[in-house]
N, CA and C atoms as a LAMMPS dump frame, in Angstrom:
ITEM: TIMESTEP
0
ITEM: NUMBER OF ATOMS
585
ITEM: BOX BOUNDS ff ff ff
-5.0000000000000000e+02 5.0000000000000000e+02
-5.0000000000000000e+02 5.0000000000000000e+02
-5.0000000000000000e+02 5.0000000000000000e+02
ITEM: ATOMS id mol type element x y z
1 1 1 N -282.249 -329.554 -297.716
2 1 2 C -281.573 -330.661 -297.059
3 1 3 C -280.074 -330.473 -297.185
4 2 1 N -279.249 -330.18 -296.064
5 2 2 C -277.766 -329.745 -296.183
6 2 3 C -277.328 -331.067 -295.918
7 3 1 N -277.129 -332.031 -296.319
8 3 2 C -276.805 -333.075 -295.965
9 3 3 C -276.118 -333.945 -297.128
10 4 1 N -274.786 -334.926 -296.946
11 4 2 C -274.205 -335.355 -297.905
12 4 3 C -273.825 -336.362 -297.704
13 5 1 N -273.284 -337.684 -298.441
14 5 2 C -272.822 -338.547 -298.749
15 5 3 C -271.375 -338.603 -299.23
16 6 1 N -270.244 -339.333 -299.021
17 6 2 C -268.477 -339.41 -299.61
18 6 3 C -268.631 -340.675 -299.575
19 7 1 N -268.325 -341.586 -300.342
20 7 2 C -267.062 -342.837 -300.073
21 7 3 C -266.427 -342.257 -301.133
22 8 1 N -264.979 -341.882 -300.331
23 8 2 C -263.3 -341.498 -301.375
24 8 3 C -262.925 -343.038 -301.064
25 9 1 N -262.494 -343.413 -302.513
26 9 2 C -261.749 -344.338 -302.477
27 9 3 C -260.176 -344.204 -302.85
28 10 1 N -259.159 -344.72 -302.552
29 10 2 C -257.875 -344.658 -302.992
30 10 3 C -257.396 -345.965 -302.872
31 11 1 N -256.058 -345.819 -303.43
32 11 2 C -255.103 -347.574 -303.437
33 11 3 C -255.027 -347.665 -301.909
34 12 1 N -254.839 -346.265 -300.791
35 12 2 C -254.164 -346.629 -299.842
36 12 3 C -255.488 -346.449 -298.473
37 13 1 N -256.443 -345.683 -298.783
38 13 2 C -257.972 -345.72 -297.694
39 13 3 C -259.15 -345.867 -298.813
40 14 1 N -259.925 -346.38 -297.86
41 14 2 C -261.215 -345.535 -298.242
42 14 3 C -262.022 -345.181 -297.105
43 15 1 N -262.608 -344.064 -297.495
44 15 2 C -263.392 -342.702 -296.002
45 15 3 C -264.914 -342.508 -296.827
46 16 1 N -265.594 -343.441 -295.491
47 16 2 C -267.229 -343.16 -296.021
48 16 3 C -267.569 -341.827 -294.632
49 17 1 N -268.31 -340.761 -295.196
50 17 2 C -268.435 -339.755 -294.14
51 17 3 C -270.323 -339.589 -294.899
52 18 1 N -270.589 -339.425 -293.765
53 18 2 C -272.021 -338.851 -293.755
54 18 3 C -272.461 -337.937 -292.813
55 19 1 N -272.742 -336.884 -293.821
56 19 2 C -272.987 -335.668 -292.979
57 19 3 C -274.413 -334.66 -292.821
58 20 1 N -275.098 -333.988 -291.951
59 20 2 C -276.217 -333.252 -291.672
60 20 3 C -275.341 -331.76 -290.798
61 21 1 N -275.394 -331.013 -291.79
62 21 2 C -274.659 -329.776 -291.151
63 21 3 C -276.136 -329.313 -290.22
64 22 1 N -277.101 -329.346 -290.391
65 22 2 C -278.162 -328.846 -289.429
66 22 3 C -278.813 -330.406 -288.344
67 23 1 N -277.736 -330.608 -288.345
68 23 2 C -277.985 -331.902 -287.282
69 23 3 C -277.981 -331.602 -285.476
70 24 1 N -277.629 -332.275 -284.996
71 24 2 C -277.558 -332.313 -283.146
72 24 3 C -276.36 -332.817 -282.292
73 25 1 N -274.908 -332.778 -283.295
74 25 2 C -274.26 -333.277 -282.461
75 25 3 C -274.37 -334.859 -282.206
76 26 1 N -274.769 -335.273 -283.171
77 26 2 C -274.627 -336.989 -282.992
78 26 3 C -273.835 -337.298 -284.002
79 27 1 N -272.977 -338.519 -283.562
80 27 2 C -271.838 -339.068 -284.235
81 27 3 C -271.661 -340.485 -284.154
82 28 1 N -271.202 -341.109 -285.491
83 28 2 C -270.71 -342.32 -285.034
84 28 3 C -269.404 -342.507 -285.674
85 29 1 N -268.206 -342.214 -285.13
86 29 2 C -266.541 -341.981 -285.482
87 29 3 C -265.634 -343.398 -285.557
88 30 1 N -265.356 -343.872 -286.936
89 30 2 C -264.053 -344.882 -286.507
90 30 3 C -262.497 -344.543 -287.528
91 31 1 N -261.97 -344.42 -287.304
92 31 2 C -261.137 -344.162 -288.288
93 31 3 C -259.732 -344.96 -288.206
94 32 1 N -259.601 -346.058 -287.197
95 32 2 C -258.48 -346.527 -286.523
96 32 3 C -257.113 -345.587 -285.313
97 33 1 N -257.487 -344.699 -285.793
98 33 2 C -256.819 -343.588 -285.091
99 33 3 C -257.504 -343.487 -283.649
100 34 1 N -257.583 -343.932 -282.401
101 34 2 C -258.548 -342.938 -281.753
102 34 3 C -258.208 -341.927 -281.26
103 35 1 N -257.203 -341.187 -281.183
104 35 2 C -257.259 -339.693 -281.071
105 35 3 C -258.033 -338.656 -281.824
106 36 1 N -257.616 -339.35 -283.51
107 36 2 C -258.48 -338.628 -284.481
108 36 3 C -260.047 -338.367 -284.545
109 37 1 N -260.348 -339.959 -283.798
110 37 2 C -262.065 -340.193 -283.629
111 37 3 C -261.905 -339.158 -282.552
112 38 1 N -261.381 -339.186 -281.588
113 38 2 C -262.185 -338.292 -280.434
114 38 3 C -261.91 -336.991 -280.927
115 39 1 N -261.545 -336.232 -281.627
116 39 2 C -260.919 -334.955 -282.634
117 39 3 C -262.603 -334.594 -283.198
118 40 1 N -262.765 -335.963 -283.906
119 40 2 C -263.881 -335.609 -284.96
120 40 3 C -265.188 -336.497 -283.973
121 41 1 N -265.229 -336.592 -283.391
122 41 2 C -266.773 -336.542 -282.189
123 41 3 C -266.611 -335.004 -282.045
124 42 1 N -265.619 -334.424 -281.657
125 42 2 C -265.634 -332.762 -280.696
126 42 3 C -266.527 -332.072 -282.049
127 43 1 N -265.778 -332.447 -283.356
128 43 2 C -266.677 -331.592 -284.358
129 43 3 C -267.538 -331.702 -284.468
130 44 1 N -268.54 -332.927 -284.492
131 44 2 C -269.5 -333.111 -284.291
132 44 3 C -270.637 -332.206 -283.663
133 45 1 N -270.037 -332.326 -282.236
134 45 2 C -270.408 -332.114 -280.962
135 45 3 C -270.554 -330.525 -280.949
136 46 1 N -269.262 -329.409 -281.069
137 46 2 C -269.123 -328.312 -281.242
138 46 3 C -269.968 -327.498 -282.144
139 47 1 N -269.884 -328.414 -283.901
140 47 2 C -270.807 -327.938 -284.725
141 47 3 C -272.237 -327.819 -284.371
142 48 1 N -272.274 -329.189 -284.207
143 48 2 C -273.69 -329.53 -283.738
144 48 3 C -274.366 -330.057 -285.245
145 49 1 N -273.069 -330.681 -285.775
146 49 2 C -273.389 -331.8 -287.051
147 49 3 C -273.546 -333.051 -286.795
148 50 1 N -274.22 -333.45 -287.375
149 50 2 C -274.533 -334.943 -287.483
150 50 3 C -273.559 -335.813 -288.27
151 51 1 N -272.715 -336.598 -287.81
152 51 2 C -271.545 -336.679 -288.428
153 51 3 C -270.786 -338.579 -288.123
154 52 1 N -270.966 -339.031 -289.228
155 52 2 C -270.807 -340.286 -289.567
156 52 3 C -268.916 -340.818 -290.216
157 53 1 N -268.433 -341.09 -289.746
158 53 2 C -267.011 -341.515 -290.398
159 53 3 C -266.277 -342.712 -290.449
160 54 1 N -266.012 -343.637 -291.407
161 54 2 C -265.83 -344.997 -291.235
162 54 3 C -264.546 -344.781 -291.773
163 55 1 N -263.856 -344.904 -291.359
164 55 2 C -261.858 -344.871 -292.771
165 55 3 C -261.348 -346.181 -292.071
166 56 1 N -260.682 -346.644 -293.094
167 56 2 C -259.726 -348.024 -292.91
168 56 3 C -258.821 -347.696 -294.088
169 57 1 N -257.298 -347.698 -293.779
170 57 2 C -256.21 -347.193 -294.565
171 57 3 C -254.544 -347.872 -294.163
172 58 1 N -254.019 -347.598 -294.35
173 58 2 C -252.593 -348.378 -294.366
174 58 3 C -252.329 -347.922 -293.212
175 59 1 N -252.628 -348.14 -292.136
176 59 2 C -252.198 -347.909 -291.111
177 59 3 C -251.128 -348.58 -290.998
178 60 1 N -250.566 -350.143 -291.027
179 60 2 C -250.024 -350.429 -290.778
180 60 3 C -248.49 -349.853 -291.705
181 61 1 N -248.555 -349.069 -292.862
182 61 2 C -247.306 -348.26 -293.237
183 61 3 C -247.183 -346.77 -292.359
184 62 1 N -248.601 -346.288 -292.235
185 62 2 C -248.216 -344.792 -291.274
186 62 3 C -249.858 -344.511 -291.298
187 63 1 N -249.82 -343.185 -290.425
188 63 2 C -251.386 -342.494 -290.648
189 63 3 C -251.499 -341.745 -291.303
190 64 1 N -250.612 -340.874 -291.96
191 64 2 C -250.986 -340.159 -293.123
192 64 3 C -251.765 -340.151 -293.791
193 65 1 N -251.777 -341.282 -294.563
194 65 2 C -253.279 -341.189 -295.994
195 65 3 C -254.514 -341.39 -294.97
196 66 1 N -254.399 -341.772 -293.984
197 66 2 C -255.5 -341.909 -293.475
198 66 3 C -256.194 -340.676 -292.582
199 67 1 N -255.521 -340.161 -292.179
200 67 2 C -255.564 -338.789 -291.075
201 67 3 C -255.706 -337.707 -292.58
202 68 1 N -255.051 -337.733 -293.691
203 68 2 C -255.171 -336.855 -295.147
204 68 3 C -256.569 -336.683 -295.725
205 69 1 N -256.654 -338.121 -295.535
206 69 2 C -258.108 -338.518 -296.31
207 69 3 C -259.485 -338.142 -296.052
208 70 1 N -259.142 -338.68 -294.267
209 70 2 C -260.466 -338.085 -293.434
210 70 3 C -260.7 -336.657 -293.403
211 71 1 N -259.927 -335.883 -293.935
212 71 2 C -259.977 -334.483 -293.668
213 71 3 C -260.342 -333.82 -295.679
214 72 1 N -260.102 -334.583 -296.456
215 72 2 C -260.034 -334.22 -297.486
216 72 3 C -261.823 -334.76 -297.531
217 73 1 N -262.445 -335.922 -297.305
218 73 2 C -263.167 -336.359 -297.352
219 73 3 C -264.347 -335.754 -296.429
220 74 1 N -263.955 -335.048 -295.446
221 74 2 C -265.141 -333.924 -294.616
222 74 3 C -265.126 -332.701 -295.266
223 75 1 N -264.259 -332.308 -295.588
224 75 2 C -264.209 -330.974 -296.944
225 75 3 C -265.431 -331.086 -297.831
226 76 1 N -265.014 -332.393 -298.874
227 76 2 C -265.904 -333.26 -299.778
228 76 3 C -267.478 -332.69 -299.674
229 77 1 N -267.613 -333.356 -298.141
230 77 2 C -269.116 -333.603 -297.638
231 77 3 C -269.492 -331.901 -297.604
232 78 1 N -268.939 -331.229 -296.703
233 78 2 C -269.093 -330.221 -296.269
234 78 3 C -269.476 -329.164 -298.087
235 79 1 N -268.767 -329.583 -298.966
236 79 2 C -268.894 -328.754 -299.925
237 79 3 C -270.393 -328.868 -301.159
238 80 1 N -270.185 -330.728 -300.891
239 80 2 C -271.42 -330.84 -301.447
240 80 3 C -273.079 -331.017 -300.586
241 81 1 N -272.924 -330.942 -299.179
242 81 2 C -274.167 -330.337 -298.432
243 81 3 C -274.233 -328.655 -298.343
244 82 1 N -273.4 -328.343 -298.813
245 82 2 C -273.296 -326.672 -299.092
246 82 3 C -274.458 -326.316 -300.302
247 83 1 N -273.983 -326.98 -301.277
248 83 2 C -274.48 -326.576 -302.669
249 83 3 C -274.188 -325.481 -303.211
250 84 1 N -274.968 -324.619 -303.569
251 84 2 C -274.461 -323.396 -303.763
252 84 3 C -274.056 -322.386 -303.405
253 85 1 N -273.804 -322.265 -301.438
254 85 2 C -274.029 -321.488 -300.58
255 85 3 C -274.322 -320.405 -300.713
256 86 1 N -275.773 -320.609 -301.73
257 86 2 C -276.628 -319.141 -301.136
258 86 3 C -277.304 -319.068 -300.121
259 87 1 N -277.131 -317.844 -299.421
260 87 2 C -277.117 -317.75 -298.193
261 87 3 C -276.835 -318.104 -297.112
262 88 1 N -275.58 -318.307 -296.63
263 88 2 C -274.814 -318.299 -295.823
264 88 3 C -273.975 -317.53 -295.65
265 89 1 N -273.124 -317.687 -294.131
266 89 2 C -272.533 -316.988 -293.976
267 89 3 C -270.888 -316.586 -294.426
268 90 1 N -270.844 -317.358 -294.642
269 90 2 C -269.593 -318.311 -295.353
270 90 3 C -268.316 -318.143 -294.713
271 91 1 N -268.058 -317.113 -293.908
272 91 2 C -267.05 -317.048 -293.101
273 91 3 C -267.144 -317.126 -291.735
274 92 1 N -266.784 -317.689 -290.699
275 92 2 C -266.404 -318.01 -289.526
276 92 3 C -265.297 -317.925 -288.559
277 93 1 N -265.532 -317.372 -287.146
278 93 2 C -264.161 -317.383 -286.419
279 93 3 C -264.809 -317.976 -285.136
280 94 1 N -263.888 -318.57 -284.203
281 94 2 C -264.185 -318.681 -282.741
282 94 3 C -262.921 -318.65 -282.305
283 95 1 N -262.881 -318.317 -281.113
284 95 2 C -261.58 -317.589 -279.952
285 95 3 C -262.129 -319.133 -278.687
286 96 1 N -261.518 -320.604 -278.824
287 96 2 C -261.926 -321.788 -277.357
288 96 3 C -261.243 -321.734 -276.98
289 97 1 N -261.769 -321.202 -275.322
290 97 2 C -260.483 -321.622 -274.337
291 97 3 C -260.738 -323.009 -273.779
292 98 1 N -259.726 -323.537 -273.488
293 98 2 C -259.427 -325.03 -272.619
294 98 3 C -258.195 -324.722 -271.949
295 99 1 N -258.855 -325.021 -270.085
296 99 2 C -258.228 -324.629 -269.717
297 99 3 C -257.282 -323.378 -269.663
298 100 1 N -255.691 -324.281 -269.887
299 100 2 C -254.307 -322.972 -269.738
300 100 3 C -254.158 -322.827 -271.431
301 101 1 N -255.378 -323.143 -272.256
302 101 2 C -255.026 -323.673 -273.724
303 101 3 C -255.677 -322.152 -274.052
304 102 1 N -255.63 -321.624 -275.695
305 102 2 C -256.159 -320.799 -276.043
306 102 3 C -255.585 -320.638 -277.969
307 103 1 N -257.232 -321.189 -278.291
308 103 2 C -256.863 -321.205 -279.6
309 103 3 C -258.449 -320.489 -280.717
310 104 1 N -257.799 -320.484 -281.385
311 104 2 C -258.416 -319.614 -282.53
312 104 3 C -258.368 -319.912 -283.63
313 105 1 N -259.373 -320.487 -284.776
314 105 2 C -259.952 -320.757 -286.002
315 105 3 C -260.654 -319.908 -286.557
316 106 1 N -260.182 -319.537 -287.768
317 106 2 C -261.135 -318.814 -288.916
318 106 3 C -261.308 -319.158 -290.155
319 107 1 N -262.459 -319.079 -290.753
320 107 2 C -262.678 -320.21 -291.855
321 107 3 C -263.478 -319.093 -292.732
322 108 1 N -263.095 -319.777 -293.966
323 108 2 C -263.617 -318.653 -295.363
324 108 3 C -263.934 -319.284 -296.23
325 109 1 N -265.443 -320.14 -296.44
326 109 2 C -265.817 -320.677 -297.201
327 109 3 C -265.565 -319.991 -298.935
328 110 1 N -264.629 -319.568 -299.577
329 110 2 C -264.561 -318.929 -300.22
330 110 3 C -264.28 -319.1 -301.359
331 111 1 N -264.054 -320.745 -302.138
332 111 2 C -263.369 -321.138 -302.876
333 111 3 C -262.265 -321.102 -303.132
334 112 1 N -261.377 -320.661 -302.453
335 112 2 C -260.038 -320.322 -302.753
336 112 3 C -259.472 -321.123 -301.527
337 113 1 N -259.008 -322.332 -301.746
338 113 2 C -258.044 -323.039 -300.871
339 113 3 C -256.782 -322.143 -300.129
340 114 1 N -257.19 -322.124 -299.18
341 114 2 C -255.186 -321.937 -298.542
342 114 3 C -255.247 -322.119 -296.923
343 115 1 N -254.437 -322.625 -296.045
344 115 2 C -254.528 -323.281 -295.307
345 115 3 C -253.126 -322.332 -293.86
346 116 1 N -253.418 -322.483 -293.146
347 116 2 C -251.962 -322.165 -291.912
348 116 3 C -252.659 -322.089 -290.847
349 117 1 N -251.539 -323.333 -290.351
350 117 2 C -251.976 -324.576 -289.481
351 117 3 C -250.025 -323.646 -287.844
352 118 1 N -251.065 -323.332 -287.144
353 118 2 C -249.534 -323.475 -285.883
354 118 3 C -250.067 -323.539 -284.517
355 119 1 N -249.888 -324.666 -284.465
356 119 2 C -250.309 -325.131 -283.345
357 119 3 C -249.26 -325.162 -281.788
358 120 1 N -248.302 -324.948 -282.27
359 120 2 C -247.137 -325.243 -281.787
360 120 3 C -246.942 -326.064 -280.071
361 121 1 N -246.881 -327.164 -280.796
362 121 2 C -247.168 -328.635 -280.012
363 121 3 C -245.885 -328.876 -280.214
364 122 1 N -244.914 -329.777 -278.918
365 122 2 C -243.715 -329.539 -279.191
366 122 3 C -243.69 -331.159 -279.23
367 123 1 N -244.738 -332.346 -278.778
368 123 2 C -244.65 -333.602 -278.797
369 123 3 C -244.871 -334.359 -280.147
370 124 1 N -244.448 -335.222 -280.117
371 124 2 C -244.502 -335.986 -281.425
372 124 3 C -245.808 -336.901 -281.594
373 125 1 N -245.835 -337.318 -280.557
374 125 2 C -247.361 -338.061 -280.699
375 125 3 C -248.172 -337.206 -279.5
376 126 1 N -249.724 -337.456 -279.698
377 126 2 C -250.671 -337.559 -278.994
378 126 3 C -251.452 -338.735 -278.872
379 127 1 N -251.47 -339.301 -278.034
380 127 2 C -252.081 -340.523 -277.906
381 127 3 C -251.683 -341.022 -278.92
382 128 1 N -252.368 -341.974 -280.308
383 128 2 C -251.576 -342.773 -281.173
384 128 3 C -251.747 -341.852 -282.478
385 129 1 N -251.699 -340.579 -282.554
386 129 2 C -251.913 -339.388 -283.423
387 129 3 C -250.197 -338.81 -283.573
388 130 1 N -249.637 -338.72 -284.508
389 130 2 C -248.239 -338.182 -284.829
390 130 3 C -248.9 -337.179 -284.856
391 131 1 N -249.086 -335.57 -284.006
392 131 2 C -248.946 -334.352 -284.098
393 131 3 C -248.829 -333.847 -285.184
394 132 1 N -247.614 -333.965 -286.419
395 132 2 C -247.288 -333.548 -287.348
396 132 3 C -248.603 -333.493 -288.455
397 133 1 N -249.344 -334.529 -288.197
398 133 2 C -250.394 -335.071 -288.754
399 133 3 C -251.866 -334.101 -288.741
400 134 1 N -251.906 -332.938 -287.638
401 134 2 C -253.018 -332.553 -287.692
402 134 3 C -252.82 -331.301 -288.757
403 135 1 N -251.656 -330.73 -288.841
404 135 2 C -251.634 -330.101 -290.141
405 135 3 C -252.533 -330.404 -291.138
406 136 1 N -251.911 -331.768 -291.282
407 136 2 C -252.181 -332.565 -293.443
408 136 3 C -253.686 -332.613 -292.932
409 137 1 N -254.556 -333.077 -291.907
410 137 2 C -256.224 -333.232 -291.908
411 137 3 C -256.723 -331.8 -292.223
412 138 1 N -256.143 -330.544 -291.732
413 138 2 C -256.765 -328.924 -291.821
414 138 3 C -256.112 -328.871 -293.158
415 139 1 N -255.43 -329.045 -293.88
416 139 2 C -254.834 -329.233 -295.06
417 139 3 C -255.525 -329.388 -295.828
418 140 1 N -256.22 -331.115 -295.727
419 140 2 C -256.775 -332.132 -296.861
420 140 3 C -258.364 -331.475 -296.886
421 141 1 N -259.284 -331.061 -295.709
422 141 2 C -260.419 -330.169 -295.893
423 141 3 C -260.148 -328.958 -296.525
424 142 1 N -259.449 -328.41 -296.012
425 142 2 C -259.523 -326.691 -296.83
426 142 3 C -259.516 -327.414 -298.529
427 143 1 N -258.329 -327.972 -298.426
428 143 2 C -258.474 -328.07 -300.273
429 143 3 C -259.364 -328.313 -300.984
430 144 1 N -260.052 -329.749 -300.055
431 144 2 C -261.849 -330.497 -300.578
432 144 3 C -262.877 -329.459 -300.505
433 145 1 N -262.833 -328.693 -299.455
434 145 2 C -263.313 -327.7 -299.348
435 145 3 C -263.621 -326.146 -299.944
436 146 1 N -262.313 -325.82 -300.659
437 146 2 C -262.142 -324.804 -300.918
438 146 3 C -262.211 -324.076 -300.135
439 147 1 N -261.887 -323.622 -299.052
440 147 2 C -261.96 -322.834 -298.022
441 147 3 C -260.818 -322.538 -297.28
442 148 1 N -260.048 -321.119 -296.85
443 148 2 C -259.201 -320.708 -296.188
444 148 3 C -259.452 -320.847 -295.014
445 149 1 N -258.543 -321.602 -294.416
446 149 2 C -258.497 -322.294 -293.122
447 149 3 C -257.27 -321.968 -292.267
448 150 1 N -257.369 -321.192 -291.057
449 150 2 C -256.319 -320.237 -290.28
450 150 3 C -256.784 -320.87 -288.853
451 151 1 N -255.49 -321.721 -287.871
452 151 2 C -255.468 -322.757 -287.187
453 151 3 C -254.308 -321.929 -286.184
454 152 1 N -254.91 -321.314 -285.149
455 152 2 C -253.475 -320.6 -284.112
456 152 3 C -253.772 -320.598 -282.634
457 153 1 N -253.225 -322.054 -282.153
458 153 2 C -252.909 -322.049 -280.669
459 153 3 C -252.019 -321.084 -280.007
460 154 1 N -252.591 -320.029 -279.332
461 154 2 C -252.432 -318.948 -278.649
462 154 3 C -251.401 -319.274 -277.416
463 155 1 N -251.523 -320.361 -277.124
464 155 2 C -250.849 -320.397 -275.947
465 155 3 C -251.182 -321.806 -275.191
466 156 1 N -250.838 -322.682 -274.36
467 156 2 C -251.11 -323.591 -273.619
468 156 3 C -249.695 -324.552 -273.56
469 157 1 N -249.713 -325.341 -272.22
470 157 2 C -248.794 -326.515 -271.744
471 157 3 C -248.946 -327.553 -271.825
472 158 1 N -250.243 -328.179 -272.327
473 158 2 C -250.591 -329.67 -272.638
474 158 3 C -250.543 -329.536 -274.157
475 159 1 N -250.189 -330.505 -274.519
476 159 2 C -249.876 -331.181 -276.255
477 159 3 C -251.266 -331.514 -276.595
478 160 1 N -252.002 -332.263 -276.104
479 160 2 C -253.389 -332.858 -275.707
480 160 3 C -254.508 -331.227 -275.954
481 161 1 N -254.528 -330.828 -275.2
482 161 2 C -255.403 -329.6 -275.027
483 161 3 C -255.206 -328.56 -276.379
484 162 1 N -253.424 -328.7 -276.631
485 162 2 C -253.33 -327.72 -278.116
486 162 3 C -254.165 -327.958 -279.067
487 163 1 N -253.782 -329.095 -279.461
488 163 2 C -254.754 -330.052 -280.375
489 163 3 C -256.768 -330.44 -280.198
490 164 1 N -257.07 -330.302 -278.898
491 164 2 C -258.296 -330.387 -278.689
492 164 3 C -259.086 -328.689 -278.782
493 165 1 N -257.99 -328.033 -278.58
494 165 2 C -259.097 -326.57 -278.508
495 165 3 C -258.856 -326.428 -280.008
496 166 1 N -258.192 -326.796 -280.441
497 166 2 C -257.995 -326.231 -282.247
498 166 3 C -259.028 -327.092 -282.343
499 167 1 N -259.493 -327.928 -282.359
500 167 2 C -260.445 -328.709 -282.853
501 167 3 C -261.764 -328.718 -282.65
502 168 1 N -262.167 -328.064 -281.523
503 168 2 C -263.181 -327.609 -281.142
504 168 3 C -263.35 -326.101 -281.877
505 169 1 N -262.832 -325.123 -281.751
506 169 2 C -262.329 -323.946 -282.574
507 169 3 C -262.866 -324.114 -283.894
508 170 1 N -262.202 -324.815 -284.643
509 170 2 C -262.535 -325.895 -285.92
510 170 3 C -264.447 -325.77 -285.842
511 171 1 N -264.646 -326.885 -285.276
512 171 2 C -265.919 -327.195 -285.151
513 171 3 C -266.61 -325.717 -285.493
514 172 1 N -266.934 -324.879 -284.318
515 172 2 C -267.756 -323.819 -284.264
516 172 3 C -267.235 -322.922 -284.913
517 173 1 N -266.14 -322.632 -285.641
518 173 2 C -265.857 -321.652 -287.008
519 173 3 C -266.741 -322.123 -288.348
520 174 1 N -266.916 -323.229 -288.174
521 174 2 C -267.459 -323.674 -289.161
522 174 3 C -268.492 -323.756 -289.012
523 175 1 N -269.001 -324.368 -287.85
524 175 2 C -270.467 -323.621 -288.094
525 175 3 C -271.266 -322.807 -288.037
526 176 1 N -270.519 -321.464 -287.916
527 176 2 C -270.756 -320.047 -287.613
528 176 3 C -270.916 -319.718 -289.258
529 177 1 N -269.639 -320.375 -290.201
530 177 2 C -269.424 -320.107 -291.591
531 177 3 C -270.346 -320.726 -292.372
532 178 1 N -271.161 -322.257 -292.047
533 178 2 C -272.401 -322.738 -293.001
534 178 3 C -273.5 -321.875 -292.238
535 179 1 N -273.651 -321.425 -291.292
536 179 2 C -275.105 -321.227 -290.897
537 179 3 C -275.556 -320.04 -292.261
538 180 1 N -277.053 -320.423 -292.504
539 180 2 C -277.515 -319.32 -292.694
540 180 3 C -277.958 -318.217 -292.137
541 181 1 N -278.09 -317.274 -293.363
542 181 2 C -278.833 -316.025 -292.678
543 181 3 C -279.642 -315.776 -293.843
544 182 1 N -280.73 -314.868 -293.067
545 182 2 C -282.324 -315.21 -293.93
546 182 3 C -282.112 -314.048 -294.501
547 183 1 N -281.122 -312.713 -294.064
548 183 2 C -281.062 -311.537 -295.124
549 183 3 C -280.007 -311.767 -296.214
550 184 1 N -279.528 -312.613 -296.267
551 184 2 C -278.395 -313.48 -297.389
552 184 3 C -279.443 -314.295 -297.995
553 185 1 N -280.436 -314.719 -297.964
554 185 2 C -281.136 -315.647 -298.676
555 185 3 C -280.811 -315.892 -300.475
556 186 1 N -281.154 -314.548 -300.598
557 186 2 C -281.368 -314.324 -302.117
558 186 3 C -279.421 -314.249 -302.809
559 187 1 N -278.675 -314.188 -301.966
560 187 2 C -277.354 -313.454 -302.288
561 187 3 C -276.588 -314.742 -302.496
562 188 1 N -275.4 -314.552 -303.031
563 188 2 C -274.022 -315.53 -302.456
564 188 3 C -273.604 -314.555 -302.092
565 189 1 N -272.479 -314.736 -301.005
566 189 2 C -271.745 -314.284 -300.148
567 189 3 C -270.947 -313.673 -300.935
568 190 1 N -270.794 -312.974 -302.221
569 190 2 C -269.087 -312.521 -302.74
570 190 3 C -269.642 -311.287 -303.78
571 191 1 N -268.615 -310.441 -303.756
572 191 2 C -269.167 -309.447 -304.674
573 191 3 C -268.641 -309.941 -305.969
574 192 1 N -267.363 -311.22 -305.997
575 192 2 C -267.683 -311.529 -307.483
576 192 3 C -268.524 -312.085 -307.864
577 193 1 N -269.562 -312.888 -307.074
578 193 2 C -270.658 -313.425 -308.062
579 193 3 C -270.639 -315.194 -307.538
580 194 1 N -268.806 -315.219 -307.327
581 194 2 C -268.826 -316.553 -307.861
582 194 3 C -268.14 -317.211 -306.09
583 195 1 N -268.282 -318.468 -306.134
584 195 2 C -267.622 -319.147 -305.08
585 195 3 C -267.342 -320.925 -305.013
């Protein structure tokens, strides 16, 4: 059963996420943000996770802890429906085009946090999403996560589309990186042993 439970609580959110990495693409997204919700339906959708997210946070000071949280808090899930990831694949890439957009995610379930995020979006907001902001969410997972997380819009003219193909990208790197494989069964993924 790859499947997990979060409520993170803090002074400034709290993010209940429920997750089925071998799910169908069903979602039920609120986070006050709706750019962010429609961000994290695509993951859903792309993965083809089953994917639950409730956050309520200081919005009314900024979105930060809240856009931080939700991303630290799908890490969370993602690490403890993992378990031990024996057998998997643990690393992941996808090349989504959208449209005039063209972006690329690679993910390294690997224990070793590190993150680079360039999206290069030249607008300040997207819909009610500060741009600056999708950094700290690929940020706040890799860390919960432990996983090296490499985020590079190739090219495109919509602000909108930069941000949606990284996110879709997102999605199916990752689930290229939990899927199993049945000749990994017996293995972890690392010649140190450890992850």
């Amino acid at each position: 059963m790859r499947r997990a439970r979060i409520d993170r609580r803090t002074t400034e959110t709290r993010v209940r996420v429920r997750l089925d990495l071998d799910g169908r693409g069903r979602y039920e997204i609120s986070t006050g943000i709706r750019f962010l919700d429609h961000m994290l339906e695509l993951v859903a959708r792309h993965g083809a996770f089953d994917l639950a997210i409730a956050a309520t946070g200081d919005l009314d000071v900024d979105a930060h802890h809240t856009v931080e949280d939700t991303g630290i808090a799908l890490g969370e899930a993602v690490t403890r429906a993992l378990g031990t990831k024996r057998g998997i694949n643990r690393a992941g890439y996808f090349v989504m085009p959208m449209d005039e957009t063209l972006a690329v995610v690679a993910i390294d379930l690997s224990g070793r946090p590190h993150t680079v995020v360039d999206l290069g979006v030249k607008a300040a907001r997207v819909g009610d999403l500060p741009a600056e902001l999708v950094h700290d969410f690929f940020e706040g997972f890799a860390a919960a996560a432990r996983a090296n997380v490499h985020v590079k819009v190739l090219y495109g003219r919509s602000s909108h589309h930069r941000i949606e193909a990284a996110f879709k990208a997102f999605a199916r790197a990752l689930r290229v990186a939990c899927a199993r494989d049945r000749r990994l069964a017996r293995l972890l993924p690392s010649t140190k042993g450890l992850l």
